[in-house]
py3Dmol code that shows the C-alpha trace and the ligand (Angstrom):
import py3Dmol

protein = """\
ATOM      1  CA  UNK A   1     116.091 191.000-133.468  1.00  0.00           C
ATOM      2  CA  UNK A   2     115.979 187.511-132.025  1.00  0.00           C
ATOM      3  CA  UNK A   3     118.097 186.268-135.076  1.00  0.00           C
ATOM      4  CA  UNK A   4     120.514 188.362-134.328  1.00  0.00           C
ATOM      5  CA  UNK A   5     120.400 187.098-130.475  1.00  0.00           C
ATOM      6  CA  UNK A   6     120.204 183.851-132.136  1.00  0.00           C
ATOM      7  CA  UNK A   7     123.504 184.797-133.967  1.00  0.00           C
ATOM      8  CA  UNK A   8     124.987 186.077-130.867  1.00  0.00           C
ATOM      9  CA  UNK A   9     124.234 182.905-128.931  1.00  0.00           C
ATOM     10  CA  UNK A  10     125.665 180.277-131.502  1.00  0.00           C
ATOM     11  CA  UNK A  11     128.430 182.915-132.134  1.00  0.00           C
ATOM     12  CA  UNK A  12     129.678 182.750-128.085  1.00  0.00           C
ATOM     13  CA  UNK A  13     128.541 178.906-127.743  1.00  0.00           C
ATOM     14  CA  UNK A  14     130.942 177.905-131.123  1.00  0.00           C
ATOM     15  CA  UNK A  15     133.538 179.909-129.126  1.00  0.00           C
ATOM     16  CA  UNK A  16     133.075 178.403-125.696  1.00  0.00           C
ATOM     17  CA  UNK A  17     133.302 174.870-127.787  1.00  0.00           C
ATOM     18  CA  UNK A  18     136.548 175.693-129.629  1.00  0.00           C
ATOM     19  CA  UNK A  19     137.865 177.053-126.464  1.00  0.00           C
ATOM     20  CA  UNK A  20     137.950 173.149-125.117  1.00  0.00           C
ATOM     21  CA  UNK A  21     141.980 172.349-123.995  1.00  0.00           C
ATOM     22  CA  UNK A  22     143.840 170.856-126.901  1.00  0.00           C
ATOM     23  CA  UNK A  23     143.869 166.619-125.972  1.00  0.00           C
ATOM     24  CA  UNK A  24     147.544 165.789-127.471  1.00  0.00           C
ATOM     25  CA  UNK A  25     148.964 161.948-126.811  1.00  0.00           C
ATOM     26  CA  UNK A  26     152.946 161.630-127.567  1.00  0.00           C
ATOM     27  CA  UNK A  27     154.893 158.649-128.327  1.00  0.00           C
ATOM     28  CA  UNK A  28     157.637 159.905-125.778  1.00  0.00           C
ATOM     29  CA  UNK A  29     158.244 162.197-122.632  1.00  0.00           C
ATOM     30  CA  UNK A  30     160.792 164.116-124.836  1.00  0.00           C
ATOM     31  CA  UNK A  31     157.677 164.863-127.508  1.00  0.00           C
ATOM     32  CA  UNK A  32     155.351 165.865-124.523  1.00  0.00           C
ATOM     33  CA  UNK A  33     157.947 167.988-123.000  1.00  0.00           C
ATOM     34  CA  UNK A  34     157.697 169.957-126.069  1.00  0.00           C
ATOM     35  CA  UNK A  35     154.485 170.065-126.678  1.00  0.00           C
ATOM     36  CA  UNK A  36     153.409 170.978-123.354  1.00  0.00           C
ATOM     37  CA  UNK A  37     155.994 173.918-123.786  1.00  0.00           C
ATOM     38  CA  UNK A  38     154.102 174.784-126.924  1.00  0.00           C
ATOM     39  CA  UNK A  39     150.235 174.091-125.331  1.00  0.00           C
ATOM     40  CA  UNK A  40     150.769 176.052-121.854  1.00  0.00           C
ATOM     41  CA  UNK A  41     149.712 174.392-119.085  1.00  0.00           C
ATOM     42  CA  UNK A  42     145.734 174.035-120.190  1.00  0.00           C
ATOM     43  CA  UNK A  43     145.950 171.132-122.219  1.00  0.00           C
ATOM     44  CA  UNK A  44     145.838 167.445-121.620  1.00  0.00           C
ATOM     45  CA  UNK A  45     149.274 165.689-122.640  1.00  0.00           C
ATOM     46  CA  UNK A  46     149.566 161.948-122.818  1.00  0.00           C
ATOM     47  CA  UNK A  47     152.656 159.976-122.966  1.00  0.00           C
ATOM     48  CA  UNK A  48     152.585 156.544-124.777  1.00  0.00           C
ATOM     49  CA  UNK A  49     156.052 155.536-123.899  1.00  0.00           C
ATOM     50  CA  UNK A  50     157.907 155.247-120.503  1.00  0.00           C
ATOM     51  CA  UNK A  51     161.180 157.381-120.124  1.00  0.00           C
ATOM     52  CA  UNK A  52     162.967 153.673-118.876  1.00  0.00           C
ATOM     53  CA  UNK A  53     162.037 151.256-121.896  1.00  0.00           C
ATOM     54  CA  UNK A  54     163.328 151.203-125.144  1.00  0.00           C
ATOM     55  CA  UNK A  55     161.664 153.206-127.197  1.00  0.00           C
ATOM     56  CA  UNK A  56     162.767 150.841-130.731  1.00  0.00           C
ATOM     57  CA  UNK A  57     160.620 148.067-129.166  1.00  0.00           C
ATOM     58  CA  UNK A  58     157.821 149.200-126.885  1.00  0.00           C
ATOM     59  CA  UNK A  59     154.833 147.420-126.403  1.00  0.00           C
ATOM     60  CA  UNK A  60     151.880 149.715-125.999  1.00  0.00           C
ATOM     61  CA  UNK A  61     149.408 149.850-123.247  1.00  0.00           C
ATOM     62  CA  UNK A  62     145.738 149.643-123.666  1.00  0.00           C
ATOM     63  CA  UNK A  63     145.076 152.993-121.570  1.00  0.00           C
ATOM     64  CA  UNK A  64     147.062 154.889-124.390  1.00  0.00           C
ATOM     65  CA  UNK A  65     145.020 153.500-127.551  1.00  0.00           C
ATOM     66  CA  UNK A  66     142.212 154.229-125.181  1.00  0.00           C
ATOM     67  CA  UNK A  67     143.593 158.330-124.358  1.00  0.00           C
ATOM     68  CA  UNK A  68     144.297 158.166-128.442  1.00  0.00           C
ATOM     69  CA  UNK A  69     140.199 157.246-128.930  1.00  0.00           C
ATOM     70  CA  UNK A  70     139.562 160.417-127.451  1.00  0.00           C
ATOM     71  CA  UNK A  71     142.457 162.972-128.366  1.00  0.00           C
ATOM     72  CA  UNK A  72     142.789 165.868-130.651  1.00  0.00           C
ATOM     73  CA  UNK A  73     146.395 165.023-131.845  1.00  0.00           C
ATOM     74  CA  UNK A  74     149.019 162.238-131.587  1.00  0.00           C
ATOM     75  CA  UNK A  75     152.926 162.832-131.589  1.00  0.00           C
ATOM     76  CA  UNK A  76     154.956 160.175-133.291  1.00  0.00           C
ATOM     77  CA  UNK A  77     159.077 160.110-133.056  1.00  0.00           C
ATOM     78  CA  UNK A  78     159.209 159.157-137.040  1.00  0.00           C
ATOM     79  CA  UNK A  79     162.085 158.094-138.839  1.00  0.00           C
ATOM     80  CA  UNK A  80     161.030 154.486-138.218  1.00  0.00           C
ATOM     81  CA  UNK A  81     161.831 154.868-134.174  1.00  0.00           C
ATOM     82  CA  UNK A  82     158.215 153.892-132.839  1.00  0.00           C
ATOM     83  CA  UNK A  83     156.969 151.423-135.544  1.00  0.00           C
ATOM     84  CA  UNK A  84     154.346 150.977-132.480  1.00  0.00           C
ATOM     85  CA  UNK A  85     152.933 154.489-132.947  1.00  0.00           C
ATOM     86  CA  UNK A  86     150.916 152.452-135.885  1.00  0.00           C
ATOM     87  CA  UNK A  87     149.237 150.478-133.328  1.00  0.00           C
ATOM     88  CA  UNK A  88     148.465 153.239-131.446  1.00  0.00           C
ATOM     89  CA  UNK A  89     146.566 155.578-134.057  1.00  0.00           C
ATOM     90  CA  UNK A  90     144.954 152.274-135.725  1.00  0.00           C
ATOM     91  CA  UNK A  91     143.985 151.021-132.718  1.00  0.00           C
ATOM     92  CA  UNK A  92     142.226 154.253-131.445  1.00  0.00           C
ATOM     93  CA  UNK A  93     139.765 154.427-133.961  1.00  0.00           C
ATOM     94  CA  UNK A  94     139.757 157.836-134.042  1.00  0.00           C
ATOM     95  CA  UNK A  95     138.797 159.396-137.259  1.00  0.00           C
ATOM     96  CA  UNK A  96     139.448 163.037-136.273  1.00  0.00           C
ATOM     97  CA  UNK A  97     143.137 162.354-134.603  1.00  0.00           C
ATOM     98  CA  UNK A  98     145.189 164.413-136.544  1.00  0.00           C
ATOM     99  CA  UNK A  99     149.062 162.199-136.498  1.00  0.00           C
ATOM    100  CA  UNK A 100     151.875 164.834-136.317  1.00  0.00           C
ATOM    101  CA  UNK A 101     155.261 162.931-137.401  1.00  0.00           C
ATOM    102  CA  UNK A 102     157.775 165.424-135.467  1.00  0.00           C
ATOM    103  CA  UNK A 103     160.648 164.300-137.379  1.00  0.00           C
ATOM    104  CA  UNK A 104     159.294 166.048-140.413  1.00  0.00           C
ATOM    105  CA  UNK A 105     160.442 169.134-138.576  1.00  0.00           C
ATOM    106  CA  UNK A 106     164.300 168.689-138.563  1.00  0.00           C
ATOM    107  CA  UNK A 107     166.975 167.400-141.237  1.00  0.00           C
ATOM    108  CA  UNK A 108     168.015 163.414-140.877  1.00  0.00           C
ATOM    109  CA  UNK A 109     171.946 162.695-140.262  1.00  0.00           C
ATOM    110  CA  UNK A 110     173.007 158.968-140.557  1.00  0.00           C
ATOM    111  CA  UNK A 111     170.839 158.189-143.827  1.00  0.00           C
ATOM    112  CA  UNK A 112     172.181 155.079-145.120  1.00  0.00           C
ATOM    113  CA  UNK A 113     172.927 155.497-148.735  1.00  0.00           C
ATOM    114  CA  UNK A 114     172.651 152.427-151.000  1.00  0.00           C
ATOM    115  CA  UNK A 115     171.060 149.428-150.299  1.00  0.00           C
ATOM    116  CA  UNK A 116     169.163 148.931-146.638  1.00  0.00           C
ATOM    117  CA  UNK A 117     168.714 144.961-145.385  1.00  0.00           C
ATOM    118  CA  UNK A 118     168.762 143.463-142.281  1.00  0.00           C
ATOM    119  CA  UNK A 119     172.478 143.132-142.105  1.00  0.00           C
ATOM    120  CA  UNK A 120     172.855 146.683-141.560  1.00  0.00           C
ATOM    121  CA  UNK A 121     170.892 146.435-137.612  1.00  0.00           C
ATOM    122  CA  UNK A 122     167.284 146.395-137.262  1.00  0.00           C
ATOM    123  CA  UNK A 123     166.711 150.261-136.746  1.00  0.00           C
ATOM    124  CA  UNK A 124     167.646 153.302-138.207  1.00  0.00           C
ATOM    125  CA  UNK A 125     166.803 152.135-141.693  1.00  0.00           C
ATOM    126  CA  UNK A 126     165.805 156.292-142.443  1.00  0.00           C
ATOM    127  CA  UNK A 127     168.557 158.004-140.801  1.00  0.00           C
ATOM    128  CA  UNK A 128     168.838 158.338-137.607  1.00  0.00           C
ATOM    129  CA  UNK A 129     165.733 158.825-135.362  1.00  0.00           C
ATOM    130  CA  UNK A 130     167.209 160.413-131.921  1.00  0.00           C
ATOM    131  CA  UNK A 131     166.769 163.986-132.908  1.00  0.00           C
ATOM    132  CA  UNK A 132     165.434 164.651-129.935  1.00  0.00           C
ATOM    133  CA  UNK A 133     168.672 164.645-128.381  1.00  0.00           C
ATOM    134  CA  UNK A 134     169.865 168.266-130.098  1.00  0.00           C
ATOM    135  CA  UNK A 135     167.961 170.912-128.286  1.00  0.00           C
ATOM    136  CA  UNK A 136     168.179 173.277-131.449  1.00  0.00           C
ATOM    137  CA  UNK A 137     165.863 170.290-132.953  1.00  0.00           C
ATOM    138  CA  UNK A 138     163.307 170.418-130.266  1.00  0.00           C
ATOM    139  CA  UNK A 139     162.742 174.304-131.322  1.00  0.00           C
ATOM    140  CA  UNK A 140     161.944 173.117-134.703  1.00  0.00           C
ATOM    141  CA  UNK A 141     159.884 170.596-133.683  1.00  0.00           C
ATOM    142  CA  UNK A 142     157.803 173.544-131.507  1.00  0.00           C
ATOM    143  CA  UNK A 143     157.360 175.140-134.197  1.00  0.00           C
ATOM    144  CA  UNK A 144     156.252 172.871-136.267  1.00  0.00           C
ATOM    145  CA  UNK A 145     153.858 171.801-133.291  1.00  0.00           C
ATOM    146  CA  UNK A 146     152.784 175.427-132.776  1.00  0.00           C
ATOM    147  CA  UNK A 147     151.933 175.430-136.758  1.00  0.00           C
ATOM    148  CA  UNK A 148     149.749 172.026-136.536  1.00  0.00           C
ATOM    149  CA  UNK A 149     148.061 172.829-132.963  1.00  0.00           C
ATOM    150  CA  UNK A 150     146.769 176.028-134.483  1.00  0.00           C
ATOM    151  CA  UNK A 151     145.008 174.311-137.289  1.00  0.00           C
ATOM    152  CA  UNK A 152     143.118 172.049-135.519  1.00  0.00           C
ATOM    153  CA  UNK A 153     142.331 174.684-132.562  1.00  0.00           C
ATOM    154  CA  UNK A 154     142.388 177.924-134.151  1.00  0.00           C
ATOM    155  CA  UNK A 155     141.064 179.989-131.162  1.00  0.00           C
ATOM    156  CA  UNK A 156     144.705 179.855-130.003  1.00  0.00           C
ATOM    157  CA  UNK A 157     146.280 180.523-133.269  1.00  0.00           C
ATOM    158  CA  UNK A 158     148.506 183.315-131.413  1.00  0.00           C
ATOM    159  CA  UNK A 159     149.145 181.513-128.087  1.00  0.00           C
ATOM    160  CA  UNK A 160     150.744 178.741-129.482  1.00  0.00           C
ATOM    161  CA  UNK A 161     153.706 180.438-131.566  1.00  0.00           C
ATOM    162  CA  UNK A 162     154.197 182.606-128.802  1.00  0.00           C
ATOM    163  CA  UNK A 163     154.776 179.322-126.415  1.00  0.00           C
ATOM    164  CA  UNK A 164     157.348 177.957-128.874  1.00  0.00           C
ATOM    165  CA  UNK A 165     158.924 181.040-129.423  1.00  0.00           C
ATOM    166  CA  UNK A 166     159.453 181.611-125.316  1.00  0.00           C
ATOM    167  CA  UNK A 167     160.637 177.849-125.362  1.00  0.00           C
ATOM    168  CA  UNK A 168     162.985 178.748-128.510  1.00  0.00           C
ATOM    169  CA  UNK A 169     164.552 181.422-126.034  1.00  0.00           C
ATOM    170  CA  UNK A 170     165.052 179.355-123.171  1.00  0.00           C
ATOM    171  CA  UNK A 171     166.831 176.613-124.936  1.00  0.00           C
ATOM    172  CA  UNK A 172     168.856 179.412-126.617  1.00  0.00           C
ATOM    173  CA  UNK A 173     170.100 180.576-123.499  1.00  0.00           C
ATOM    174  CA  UNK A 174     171.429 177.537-122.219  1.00  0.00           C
ATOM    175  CA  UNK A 175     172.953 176.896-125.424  1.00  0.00           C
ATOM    176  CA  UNK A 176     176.207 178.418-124.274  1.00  0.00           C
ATOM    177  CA  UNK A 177     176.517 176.796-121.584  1.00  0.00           C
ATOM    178  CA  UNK A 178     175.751 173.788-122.229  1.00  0.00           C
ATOM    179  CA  UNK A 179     178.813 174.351-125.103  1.00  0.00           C
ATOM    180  CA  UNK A 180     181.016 174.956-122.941  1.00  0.00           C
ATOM    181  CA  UNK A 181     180.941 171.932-121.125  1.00  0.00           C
ATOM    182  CA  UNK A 182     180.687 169.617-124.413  1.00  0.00           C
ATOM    183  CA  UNK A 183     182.733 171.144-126.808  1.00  0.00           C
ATOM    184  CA  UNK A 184     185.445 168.978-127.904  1.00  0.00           C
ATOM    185  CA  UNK A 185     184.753 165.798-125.614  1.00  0.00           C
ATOM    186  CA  UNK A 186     185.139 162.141-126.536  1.00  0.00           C
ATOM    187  CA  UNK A 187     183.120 159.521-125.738  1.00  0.00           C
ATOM    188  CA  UNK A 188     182.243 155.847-126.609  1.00  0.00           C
ATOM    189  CA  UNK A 189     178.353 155.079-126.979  1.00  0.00           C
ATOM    190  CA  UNK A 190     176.261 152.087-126.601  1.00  0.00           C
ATOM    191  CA  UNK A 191     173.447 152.666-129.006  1.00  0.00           C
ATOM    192  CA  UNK A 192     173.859 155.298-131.943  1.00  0.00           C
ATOM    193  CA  UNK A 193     172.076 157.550-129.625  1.00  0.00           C
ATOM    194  CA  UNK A 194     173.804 161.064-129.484  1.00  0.00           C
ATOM    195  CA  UNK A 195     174.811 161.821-132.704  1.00  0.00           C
ATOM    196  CA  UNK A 196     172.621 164.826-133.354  1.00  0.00           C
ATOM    197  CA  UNK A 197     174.146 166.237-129.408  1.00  0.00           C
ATOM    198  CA  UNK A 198     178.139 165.185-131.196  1.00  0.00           C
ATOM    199  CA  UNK A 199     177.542 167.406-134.126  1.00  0.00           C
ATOM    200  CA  UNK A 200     175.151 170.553-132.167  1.00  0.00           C
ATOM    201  CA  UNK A 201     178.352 170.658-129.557  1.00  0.00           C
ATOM    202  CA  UNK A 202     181.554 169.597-131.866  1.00  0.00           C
ATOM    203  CA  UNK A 203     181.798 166.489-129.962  1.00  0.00           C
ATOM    204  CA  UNK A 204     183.608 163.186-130.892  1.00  0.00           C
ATOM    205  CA  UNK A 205     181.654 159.578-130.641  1.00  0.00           C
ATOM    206  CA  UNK A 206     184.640 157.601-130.475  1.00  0.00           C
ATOM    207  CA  UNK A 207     183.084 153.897-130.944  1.00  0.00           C
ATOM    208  CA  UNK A 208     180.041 152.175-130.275  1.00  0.00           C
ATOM    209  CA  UNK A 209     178.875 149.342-127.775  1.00  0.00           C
ATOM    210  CA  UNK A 210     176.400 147.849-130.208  1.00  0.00           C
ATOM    211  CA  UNK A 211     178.435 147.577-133.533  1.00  0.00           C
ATOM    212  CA  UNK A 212     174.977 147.736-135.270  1.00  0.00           C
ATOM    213  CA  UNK A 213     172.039 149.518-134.062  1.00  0.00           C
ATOM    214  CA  UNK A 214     169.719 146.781-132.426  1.00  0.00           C
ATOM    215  CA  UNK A 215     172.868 143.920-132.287  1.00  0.00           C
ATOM    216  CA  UNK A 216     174.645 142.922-129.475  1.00  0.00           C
ATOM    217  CA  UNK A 217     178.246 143.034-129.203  1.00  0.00           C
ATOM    218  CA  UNK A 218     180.870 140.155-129.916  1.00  0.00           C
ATOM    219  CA  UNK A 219     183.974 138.976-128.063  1.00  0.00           C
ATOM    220  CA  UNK A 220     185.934 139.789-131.120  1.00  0.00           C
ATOM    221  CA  UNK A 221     183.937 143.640-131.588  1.00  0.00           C
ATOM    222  CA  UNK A 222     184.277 144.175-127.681  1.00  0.00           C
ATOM    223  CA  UNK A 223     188.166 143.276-128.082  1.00  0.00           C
ATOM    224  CA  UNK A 224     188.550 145.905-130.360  1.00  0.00           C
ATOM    225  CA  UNK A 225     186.586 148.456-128.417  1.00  0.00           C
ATOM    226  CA  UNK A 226     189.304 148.440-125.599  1.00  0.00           C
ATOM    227  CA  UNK A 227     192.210 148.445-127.937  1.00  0.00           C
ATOM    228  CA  UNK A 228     190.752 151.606-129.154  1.00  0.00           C
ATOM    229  CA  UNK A 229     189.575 153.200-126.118  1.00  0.00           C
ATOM    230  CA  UNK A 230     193.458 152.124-124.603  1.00  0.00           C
ATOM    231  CA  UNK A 231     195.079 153.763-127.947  1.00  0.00           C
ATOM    232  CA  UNK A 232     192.881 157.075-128.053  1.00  0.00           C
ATOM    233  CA  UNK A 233     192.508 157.425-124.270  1.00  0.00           C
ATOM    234  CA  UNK A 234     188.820 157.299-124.395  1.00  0.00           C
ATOM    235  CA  UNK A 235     187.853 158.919-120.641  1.00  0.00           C
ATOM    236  CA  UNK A 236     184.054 157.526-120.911  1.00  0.00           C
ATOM    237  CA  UNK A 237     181.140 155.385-121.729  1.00  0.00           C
ATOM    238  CA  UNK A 238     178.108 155.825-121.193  1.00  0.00           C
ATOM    239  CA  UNK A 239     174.634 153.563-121.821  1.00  0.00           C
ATOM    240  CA  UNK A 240     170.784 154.280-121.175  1.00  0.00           C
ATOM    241  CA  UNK A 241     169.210 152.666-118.483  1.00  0.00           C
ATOM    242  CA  UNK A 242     167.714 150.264-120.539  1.00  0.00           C
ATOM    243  CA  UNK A 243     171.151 148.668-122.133  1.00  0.00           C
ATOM    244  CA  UNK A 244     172.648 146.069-120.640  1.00  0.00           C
ATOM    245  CA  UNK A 245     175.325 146.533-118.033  1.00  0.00           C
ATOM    246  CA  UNK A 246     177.827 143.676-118.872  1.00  0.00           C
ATOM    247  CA  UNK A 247     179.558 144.990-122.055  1.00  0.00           C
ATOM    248  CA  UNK A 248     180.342 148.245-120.440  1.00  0.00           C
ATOM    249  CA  UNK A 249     181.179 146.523-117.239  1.00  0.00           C
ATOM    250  CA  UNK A 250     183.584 144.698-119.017  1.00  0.00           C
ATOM    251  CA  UNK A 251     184.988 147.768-120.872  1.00  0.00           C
ATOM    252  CA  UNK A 252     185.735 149.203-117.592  1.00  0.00           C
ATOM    253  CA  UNK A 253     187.899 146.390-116.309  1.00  0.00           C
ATOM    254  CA  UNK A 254     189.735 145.826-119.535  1.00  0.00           C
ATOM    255  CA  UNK A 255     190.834 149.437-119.624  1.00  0.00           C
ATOM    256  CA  UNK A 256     189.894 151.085-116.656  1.00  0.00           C
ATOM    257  CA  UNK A 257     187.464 153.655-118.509  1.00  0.00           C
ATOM    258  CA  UNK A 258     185.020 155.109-116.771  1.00  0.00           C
ATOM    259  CA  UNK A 259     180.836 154.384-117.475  1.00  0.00           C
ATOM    260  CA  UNK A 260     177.834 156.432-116.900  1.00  0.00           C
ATOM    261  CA  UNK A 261     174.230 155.381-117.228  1.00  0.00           C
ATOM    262  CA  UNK A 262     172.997 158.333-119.345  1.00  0.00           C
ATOM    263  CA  UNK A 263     169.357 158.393-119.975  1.00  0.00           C
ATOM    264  CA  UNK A 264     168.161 159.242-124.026  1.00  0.00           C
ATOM    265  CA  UNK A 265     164.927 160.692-122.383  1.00  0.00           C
ATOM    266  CA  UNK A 266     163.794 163.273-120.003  1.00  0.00           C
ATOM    267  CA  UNK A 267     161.990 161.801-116.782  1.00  0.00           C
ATOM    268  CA  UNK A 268     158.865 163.996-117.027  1.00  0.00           C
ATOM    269  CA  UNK A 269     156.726 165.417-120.174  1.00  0.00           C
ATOM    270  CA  UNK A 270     157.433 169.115-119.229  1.00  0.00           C
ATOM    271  CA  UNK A 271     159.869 171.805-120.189  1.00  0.00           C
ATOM    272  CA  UNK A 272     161.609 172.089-117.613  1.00  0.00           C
ATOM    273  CA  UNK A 273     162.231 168.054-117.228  1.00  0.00           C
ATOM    274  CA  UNK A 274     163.768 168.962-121.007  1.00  0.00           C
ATOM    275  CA  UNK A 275     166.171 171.309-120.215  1.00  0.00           C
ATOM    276  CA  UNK A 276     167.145 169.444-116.987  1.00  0.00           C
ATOM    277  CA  UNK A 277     167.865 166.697-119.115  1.00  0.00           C
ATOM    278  CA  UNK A 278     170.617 168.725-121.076  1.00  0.00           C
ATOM    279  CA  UNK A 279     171.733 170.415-117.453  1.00  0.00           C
ATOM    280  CA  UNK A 280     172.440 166.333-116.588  1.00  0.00           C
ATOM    281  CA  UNK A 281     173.455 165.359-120.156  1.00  0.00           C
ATOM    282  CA  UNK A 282     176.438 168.353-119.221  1.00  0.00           C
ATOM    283  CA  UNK A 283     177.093 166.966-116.188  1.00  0.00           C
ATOM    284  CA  UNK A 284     177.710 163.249-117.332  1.00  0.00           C
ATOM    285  CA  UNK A 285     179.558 164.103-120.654  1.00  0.00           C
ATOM    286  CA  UNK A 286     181.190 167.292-119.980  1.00  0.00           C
ATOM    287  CA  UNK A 287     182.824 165.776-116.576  1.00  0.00           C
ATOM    288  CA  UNK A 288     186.350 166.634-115.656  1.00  0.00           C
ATOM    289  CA  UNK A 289     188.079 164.017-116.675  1.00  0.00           C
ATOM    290  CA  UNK A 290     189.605 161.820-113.790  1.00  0.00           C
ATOM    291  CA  UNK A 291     191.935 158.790-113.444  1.00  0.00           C
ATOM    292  CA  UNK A 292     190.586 155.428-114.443  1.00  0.00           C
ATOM    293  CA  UNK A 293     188.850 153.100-112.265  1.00  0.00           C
ATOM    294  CA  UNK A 294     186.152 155.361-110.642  1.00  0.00           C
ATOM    295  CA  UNK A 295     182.842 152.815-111.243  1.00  0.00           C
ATOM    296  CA  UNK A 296     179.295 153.327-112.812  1.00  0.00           C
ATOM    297  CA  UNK A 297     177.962 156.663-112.276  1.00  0.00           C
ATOM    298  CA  UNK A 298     174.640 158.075-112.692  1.00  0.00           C
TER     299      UNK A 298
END
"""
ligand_1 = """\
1
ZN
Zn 168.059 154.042 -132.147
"""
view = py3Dmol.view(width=600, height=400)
view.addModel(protein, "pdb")
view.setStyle({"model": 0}, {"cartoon": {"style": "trace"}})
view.addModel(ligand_1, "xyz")
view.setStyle({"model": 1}, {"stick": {}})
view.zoomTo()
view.show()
C-alpha cells in the first residue's frame, strides 16, 4: 500500500515537473512569432536578434547566451543567415539545449550551383536564407517546431500540433488576399530579400540594389539600375530599415521611382505581429501605382 502511494506520488510529481513551460530562445522575431504560435501563450520565448539590425552580421548580446544557459530549445535561421547562432549555443554551455535549424523545414531557392568563393557576395553561399518571408514556409516551419517541441516536452505532445495547425489556418486565410494585392507586381530590391514572397505571389524582382548579396553598389551598377527601371517602368523600390538610404535616394531622382522602407522582419515575436507583417508587406508592394516623384514611404 504505501508503494503504491509512493508510485502515485512520483507518478503526479514527474508530471507536475514535465508540465514546466517550454524555455525556447530564437535567433529572430520572425522564428519567435512562430514558435510562440506553436507554444501558446505559456512558454517563455527569447529573441536573440533585434527586428532593426541586420540579421547577416549581428553581434550577440550577453543576456541571450545567458537566456540560452538556461533554455529548453534554441531557433536558428540556417542556411548560413546567423553564422552568430554558433556563438550563441557554444557560448551557453548548455548541454541539454536541443538547436532546431528551421530551415530544415522548407526547400532552398537561389542555391548556387558550381563553384562558391567570395566573389559571388559574402552570404547566401546555401541558397537563399529569407524563407521566412513566404508565409506558406512559416507553416512548415510550425510544424516542424510542433514535431521537435513535443519531443523534448512530451506532456504537450497534442497541444502543440494543434497550435500549428490553427496557425496553418490563419495564414491560409489570408493567403487570398494577400494574392490579390501581389500578384503580378514589379519591384526592384535592395538585398536578395523577397524572393521566396516573388515566387509564393507570381511576383517579378526586377533588379537589385546590392548587385551581390553583402556588396555595395557601384556608379557604373547604379547607372544601369535606372536605365532599367526607365526602360521597364519599374513603379518601386523598396529597402529594410537597416540599408542604406543613398543608393535608393539616388534611384529616385534619376528616374523618379518611387522607394519604400520595407522591413524583412516582424516588429514583435507573436503571431499576430507575423501576419501584420504580410497585411504591411501588401500594403507597401501591392500599392496602386502612382506618378513618379512621391518620396520615401514607410
Ligand atoms: Zn540575405
Amino acid at each position: 500500500m504505501n508503494t503504491l502511494r509512493i508510485i502515485i506520488a512520483w507518478v503526479a510529481f514527474a508530471a507536475v515537473a514535465h508540465a514546466d513551460p517550454l524555455h525556447v530562445v530564437c535567433a529572430t522575431n520572425d522564428l519567435g512569432a512562430i514558435a510562440r504560435a506553436v507554444t501558446g501563450p505559456e512558454a517563455r520565448i527569447d529573441v536573440a536578434a533585434r527586428p532593426d539590425r541586420d540579421p547577416h552580421a549581428f553581434e550577440v548580446r550577453p543576456s541571450t547566451v545567458r537566456n540560452a544557459g538556461k533554455a529548453d530549445i534554441y531557433l536558428e535561421v540556417g542556411l548560413s543567415l546567423d553564422l552568430w547562432s554558433v556563438d550563441v549555443v557554444r557560448g551557453s554551455r548548455n548541454r541539454n539545449l536541443v538547436v532546431v535549424t528551421c530551415a530544415d523545414a522548407i526547400q532552398p531557392i537561389e542555391v548556387p550551383t558550381g563553384r562558391v568563393d567570395a566573389s559571388m557576395g559574402d552570404v547566401h553561399s546555401e541558397g537563399n536564407p529569407h524563407y521566412w518571408l513566404d508565409p506558406v514556409n512559416a507553416i512548415s516551419v510550425a510544424r516542424l517546431l510542433a514535431e521537435r517541441f513535443a519531443q523534448v516536452d512530451p506532456a504537450r505532445v497534442e497541444t502543440y500540433p494543434a497550435n500549428a495547425e490553427a496557425f496553418a489556418l490563419r495564414i491560409e486565410e489570408r493567403l487570398p488576399v494577400w494574392r490579390a494585392r501581389l500578384e503580378g507586381r514589379s519591384f526592384i530590391e535592395f538585398h536578395r530579400s523577397w524572393g521566396y514572397l516573388a515566387e509564393r505571389f507570381s511576383m517579378r524582382i526586377a533588379g537589385r540594389v546590392e548587385p551581390l548579396p553583402g556588396i555595395p553598389p557601384g556608379a557604373r551598377h547604379l547607372a544601369a539600375l535606372a536605365e532599367l527601371i526607365r526602360e521597364q517602368q519599374i513603379p518601386l523600390v523598396v529597402r529594410d530599415v537597416y540599408h542604406t538610404a543613398s543608393a535608393v535616394e539616388f534611384l529616385a531622382r534619376e528616374t523618379g521611382v518611387r522607394s519604400a522602407v520595407l522591413p524583412t522582419s516582424c516588429d514583435e515575436p507573436t503571431p499576430e505581429a507575423f501576419l501584420a507583417h504580410f497585411d504591411r508587406v501588401a500594403d507597401v508592394l501591392g500599392m496602386p501605382i502612382e506618378g513618379p516623384g512621391s518620396g520615401e514611404s514607410r
